[in-house]
C-alpha positions as CSV (number, residue, x, y, z in Angstrom):
1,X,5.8,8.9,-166.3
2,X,3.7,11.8,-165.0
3,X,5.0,13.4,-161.8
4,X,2.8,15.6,-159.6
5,X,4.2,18.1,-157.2
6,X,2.2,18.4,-153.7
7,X,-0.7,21.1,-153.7
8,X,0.0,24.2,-151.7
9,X,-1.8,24.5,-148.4
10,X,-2.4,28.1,-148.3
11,X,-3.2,26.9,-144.1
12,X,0.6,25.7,-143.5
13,X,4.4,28.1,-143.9
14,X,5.8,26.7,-146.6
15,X,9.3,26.9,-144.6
16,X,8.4,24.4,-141.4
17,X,4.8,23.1,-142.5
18,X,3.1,23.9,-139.3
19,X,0.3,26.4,-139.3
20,X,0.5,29.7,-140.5
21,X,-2.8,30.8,-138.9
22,X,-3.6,33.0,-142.3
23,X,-6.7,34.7,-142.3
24,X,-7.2,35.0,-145.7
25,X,-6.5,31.4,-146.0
26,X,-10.0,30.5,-143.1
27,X,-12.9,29.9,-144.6
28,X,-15.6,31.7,-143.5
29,X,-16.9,30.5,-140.0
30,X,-21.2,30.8,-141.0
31,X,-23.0,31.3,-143.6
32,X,-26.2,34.1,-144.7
33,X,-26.6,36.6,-141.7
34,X,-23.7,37.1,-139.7
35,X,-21.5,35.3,-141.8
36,X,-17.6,36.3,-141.8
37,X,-15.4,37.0,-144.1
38,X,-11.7,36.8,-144.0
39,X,-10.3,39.6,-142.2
40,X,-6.1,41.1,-143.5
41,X,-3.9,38.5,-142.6
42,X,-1.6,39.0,-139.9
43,X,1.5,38.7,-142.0
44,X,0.1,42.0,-143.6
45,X,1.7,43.8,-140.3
46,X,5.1,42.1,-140.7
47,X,8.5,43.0,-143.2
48,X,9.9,40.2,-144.9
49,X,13.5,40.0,-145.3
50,X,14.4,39.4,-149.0
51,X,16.4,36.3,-147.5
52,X,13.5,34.3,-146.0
53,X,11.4,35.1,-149.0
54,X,13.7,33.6,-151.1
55,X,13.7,30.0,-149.0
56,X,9.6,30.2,-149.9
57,X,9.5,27.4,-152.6
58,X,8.4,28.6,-156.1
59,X,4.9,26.9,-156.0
60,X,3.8,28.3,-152.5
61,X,5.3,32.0,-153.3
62,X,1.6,34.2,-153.2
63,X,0.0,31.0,-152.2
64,X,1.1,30.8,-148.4
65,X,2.1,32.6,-145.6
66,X,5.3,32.3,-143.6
67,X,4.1,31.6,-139.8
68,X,5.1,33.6,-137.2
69,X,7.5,32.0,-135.8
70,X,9.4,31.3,-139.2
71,X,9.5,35.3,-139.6
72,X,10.4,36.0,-136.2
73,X,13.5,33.4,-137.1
74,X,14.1,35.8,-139.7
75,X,14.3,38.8,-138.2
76,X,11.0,39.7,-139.7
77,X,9.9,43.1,-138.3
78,X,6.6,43.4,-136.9
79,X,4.6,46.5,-136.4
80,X,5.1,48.1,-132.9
81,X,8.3,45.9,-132.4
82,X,11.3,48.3,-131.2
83,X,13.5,49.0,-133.9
């Protein structure tokens, strides 16, 4: 039997599934002049606890990013939060 694991959506948090809202993960919105490129994601502003990284399933890990929401369960801190 072959088995195939489900592809990564670099679009959805591996932790909950919902979207991530990853820039680097957008396509492009036009293309020639005026076209735009992904911008830093948000997740770029944001430390990760070594717990919450660890929940990120071995295929998605580099692939996609936790969403909001999933790192503010975590305890994630985000630049110009109060410490």
């Amino acid at each position: 039997m072959n088995f195939s694991l489900p592809a990564v959506d670099p679009c959805r948090c591996p932790l909950c599934g919902q979207s991530n809202a990853c820039a680097m993960a957008t396509p492009a919105t036009t293309v020639g002049v005026g076209a735009t490129a992904p911008g830093p994601c948000w997740c770029t502003r944001v430390h990760f606890s070594a717990d919450v990284l660890t929940q990120v399933p071995e295929a998605a890990r580099n692939k996609a990013c936790i969403c909001a929401a999933c790192a503010r369960a975590s305890k994630g801190k985000f630049d110009g939060d109060n410490a």
